[in-house]
C-alpha positions in Angstrom: 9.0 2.4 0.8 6.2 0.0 -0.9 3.0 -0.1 0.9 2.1 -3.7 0.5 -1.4 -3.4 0.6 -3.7 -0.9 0.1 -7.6 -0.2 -1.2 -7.2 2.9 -3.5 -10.1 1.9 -5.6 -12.5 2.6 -3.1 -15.0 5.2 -2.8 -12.8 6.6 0.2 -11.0 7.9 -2.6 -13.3 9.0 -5.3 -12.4 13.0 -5.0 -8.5 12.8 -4.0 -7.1 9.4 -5.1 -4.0 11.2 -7.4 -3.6 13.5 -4.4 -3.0 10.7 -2.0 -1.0 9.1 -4.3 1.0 12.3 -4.8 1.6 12.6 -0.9 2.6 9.1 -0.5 5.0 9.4 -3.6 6.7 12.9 -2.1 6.8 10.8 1.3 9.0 8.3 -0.4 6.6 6.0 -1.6 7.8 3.9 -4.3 5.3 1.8 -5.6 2.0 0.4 -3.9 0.1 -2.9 -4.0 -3.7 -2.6 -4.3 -5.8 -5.8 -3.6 -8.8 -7.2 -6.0 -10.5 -9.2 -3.3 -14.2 -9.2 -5.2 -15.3 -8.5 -8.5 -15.5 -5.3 -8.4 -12.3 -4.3 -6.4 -10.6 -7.0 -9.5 -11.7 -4.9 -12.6 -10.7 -1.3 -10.5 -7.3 -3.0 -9.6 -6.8 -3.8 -13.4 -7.4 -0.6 -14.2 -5.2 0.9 -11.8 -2.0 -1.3 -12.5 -2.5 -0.1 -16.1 -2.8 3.9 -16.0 0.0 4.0 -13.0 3.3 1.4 -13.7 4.0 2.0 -10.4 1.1 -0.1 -9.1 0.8 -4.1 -8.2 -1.9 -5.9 -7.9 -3.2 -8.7 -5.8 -6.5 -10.8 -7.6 -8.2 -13.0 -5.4 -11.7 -13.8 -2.7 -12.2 -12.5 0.3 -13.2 -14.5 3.2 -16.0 -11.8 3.3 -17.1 -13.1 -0.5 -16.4 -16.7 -0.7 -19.8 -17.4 -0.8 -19.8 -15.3 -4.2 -17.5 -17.7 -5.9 -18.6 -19.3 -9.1 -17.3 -20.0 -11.9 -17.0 -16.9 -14.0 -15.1 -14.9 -10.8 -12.9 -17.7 -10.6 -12.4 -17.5 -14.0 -11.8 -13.6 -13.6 -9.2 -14.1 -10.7 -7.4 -17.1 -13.5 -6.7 -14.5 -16.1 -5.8 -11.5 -14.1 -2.8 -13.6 -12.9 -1.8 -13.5 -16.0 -1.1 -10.0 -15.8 2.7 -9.2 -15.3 2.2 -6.9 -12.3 -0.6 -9.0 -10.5 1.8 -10.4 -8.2 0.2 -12.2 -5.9 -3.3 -14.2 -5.3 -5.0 -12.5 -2.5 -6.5 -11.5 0.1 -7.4 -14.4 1.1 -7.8 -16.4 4.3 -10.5 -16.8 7.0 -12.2 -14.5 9.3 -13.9 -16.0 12.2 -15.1 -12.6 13.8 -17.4 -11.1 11.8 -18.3 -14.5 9.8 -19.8 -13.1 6.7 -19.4 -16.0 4.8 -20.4 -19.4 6.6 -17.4 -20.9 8.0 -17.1 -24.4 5.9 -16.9 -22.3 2.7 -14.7 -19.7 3.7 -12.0 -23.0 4.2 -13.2 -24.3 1.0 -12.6 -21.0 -0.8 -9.1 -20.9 0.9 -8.1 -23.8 -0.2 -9.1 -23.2 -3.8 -7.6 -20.3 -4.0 -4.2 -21.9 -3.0 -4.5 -24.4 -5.1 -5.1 -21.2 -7.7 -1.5 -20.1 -6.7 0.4 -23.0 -6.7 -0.9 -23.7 -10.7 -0.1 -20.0 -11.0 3.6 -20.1 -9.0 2.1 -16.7 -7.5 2.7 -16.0 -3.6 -0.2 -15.7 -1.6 -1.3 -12.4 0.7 -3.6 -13.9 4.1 -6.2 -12.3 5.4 -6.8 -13.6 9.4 -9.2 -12.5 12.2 -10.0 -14.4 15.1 -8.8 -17.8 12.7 -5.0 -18.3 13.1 -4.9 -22.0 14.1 -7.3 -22.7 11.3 -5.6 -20.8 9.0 -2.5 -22.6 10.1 -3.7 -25.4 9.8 -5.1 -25.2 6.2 -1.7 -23.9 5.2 -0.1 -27.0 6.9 -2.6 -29.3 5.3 -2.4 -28.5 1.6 1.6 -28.5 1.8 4.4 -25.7 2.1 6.6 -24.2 2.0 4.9 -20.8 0.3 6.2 -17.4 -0.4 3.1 -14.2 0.4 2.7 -12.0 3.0 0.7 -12.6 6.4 -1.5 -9.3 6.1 -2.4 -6.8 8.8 0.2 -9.1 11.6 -0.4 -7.7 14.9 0.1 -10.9 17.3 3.2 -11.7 19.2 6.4 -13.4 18.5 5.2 -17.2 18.6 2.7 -16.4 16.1 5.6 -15.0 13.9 7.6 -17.7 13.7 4.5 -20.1 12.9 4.2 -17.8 9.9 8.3 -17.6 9.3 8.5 -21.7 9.2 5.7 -21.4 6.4 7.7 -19.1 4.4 5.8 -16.2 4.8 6.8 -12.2 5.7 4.4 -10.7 7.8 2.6 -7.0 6.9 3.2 -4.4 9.8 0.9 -1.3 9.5 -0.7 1.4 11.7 -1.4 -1.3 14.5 2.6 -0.6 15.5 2.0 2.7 16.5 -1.0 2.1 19.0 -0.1 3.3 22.5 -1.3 0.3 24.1 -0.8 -2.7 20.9 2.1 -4.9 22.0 3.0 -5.4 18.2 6.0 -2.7 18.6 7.7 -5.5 20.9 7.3 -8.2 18.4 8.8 -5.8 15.6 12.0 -5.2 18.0 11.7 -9.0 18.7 11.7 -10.9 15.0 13.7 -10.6 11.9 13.9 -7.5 10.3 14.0 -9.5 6.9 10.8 -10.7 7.5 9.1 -7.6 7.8 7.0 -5.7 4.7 5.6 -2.5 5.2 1.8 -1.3 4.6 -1.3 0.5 5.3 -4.6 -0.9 4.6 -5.8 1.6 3.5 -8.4 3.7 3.6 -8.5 1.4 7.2 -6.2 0.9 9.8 -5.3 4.6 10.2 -1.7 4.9 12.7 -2.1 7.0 15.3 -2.3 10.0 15.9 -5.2 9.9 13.0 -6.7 7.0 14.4 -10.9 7.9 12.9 -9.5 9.4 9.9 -9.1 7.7 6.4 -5.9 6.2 6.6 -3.9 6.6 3.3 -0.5 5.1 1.5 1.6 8.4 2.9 0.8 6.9 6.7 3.2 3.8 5.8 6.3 6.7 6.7 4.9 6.9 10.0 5.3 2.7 9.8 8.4 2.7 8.7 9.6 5.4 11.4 7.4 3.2 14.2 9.5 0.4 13.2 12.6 2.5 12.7 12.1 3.5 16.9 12.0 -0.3 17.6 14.6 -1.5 15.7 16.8 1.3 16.9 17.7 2.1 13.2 17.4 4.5 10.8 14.3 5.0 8.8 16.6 4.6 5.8 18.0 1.8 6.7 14.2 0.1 7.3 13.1 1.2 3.9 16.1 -0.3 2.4 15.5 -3.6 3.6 11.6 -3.7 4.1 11.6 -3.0 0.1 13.9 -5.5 -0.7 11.4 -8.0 1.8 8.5 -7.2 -0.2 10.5 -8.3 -4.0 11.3 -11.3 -1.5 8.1 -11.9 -0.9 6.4 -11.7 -4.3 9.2 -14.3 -5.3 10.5 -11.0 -7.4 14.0 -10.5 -5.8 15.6 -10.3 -9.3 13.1 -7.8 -10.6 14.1 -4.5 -11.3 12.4 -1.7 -8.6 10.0 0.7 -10.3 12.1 4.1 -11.8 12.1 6.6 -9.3 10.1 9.1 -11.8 6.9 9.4 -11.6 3.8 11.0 -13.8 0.8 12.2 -11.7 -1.7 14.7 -13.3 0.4 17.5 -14.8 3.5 16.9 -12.0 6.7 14.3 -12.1 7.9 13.3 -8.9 11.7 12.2 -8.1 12.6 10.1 -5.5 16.5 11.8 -6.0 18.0 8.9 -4.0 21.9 9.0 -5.3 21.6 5.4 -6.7 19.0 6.7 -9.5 21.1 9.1 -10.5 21.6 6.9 -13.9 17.9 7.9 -14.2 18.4 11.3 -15.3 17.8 10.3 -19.3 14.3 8.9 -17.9 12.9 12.4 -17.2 10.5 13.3 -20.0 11.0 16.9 -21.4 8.2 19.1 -21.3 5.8 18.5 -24.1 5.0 21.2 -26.8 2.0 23.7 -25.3 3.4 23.3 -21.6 5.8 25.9 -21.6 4.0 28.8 -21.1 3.0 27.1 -17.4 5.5 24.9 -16.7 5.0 22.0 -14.9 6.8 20.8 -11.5 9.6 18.1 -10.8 9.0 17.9 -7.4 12.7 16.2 -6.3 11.8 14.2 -3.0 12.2 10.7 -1.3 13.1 9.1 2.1 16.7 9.5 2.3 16.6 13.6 1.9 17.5 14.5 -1.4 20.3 17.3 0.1 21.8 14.6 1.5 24.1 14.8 -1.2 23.5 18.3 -2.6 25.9 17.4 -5.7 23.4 15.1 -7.5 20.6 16.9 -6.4 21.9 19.9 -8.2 22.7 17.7 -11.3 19.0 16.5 -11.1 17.9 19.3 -10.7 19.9 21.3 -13.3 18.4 18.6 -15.8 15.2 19.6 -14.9 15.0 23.0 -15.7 16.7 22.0 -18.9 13.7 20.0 -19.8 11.0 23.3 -19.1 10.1 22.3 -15.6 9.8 24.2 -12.4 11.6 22.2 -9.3 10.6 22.1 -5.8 12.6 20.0 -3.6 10.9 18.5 0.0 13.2 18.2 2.3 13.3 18.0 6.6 15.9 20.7 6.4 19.2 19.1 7.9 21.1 19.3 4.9 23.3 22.2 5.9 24.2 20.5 9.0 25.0 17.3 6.9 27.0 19.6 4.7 29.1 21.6 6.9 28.3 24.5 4.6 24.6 26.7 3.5 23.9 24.2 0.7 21.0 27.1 -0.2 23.9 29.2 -2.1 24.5 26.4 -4.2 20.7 26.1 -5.1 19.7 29.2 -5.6 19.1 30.1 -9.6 18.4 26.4 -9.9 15.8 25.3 -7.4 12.3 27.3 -7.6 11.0 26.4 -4.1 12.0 24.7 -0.9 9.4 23.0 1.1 10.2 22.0 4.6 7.9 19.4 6.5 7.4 20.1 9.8 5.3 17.9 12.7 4.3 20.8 15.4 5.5 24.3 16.0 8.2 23.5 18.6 10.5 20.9 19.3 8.3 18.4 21.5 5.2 18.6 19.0 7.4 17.4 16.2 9.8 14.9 18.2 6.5 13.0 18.7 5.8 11.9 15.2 9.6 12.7 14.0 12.5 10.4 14.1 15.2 10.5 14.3 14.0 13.2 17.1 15.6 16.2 16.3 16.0 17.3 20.1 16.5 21.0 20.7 19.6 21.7 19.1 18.3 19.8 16.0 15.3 21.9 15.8 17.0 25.0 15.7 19.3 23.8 13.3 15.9 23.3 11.1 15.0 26.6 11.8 18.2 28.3 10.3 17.8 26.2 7.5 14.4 28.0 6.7 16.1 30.9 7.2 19.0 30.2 5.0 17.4 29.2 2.0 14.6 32.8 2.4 18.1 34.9 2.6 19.5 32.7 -0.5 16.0 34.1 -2.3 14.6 30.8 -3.1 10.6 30.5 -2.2 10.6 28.7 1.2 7.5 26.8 2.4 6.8 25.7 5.9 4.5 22.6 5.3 2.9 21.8 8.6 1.5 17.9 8.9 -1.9 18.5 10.9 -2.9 16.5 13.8 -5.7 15.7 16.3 -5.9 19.4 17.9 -3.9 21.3 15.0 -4.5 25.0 14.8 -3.6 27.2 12.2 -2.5 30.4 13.5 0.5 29.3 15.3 2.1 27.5 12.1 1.4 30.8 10.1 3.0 32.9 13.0 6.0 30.1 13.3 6.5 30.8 9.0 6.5 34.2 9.4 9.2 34.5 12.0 11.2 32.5 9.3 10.1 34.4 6.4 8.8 32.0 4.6 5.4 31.4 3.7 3.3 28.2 4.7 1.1 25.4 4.0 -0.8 22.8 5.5 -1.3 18.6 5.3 -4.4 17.9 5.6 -5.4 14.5 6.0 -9.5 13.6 5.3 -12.0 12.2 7.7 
């Protein structure tokens, strides 16, 4: 998964903002897009796309700031572009509903700022509230087609294919999971190949965590929302929606960020069997480490004990190097197997951590899916099980929700026996 826009330099994420990039990464995050839409939000994006390789970054003006533009920020935007992984010149666009900027220099700053990306053969990421016939319009005016990304899309079908016959994808986020939004009909409705993935964050939270910050590890729940209406696997959406957003930035030959990752004192593994050539890019364990060793935590969308073979292999490598491995995992993978994969594990795997939704089986079929169903569920359960009895450290990691309590996910664990934990998500 890429979330395709995000806000990360924000103060929303002064205390945690490795942490949320940690969960997002163990929730099969593989890179992110942050957006320099000011001055400000420009320098933090610059520095963020150069301590993490696994960011992008978008360099552009707001509607919100156009009337900030002078000559030194366009200047600014000009040579960020330059940058190899400032992809894209944006947000940018009009917004007719809260009208911060007056509305005659919002269009001339929209229209600048193309021009900007054409000199700079950069695709474009639009920002539009209450101004899609004048955004159209602009876009038709100053000549197409483009390649970018129609952010935060939450209209119907006809709108779509306005933006389609411009060249654009369109960016789905939390909007797709509203109860009452009729965006999860357009999704079923238009071309999966048009489709990127994203968050907004810290805003746009999906529900159930509608009032909370939303953060990049909410674009699984997308990708699952879209997953339901497309009547496809989540893997399968990843898959494509990834290969949408290279598209998109006019990057389809680029090679995907390496599915290891360096966040404070952990490396994350999205053990996908494809990367399995990526074993020589795990770093050994520097001198002075050994004596607490750090974690590979093995993860990613398709479950790494999908195929227990290479997980083992990745794993084996990892303990080879000094590490301690944890593996996340939704805890099908003896079912997949035909067999207790946990036998095969134990010795080589330090800890098992299964994610859990709810306590029972309708809690966690309404954020899950595939839904498990009840035979699923218990299948999940003996997994648990399995891998306590193989002797491996087994952690139940409950996602909270609107109404979570505690004690029943601690009583649910110790049935198990295995311990637990708890995914908070901040207000």
């Amino acid at each position: 998964m890429i979330d395709s826009h995000c806000h990360l330099n924000l103060h929303h994420f002064e205390d945690d903002r490795e942490s949320a990039m940690a969960n997002a990464i163990t929730d099969g995050v593989s890179a992110f897009m942050n957006i320099g839409y000011d001055r400000e939000s420009l320098h933090d994006t610059l520095e963020l796309i150069e301590r993490y390789p696994f960011m992008y970054g978008a360099a552009g003006v707001h509607p919100h700031d156009a009337a900030t533009l002078d000559d030194d920020l366009e200047a600014m935007v000009r040579q960020a572009l330059d940058r190899s992984r400032v992809v894209a010149v944006g947000e940018i666009g009009l917004d007719f509903y809260r009208d911060l900027a007056p509305r005659e220099v919002q269009v001339d700053v929209f229209r600048r700022m193309i021009k900007i990306a054409r000199e700079k053969h950069k695709p474009i990421v639009i920002h539009c509230r209450d101004a899609f016939n004048e955004v159209i319009d602009v876009l038709e005016s100053e000549g197409g087609p483009y390649k970018g990304i129609f952010h935060a899309f939450s209209a119907g079908e006809a709108e779509a294919r306005r933006i389609f016959e411009l060249g654009f994808h369109v960016g789905i986020g939390g909007v797709v999971t509203y109860r009452n939004a009729r965006l999860h009909e357009t999704v079923a409705a238009i071309p999966l190949d048009r489709i990127v993935l994203e968050t907004d964050s810290p805003y746009l939270t999906p529900h159930p965590w509608r009032g909370k910050r939303n953060e990049p590890a909410f674009v699984a729940h997308v990708l699952r929302a879209v997953a339901q209406a497309r009547e496809m696997t989540p893997a399968e959406v990843d898959r494509i929606t990834t290969d949408n957003y290279f598209s998109a930035m006019g990057m389809a030959d680029a090679p995907h960020p390496r599915p290891v990752y360096r966040i404070g004192d952990s490396l994350y593994i999205h053990a996908a069997p494809a990367h399995v050539s990526d074993l020589d890019h795990v770093p050994a364990v520097s001198a002075g480490e050994e004596q607490d060793a750090p974690e590979a935590v093995l993860t990613g969308v398709v479950d790494p004990l999908e195929r227990v073979e290479h997980t083992l292999a990745l794993a084996t490598r990892c303990r080879e190097l000094g590490y301690r491995v944890r593996v996340h995992t939704p805890g099908l993978a003896n079912q997949v197997a035909g067999r207790d994969v946990t036998r095969e594990l134990s010795g080589v795997v330090d800890e098992i951590v299964v994610q859990f939704f709810g306590v029972n089986v309708a809690e966690h079929d309404r954020l899950a899916y595939p839904r498990l169903g009840n035979e699923g569920w218990e299948l999940v359960r003996d997994f648990v099980r399995c891998s306590v009895a193989s002797g491996i450290h087994t952690v139940c990691e409950f996602v909270a929700q609107p109404g979570f309590e505690a004690e029943p996910c601690r009583v649910l664990a110790r049935e198990l026996g295995a311990t637990y934990d708890i995914r908070m998500y901040r207000s």
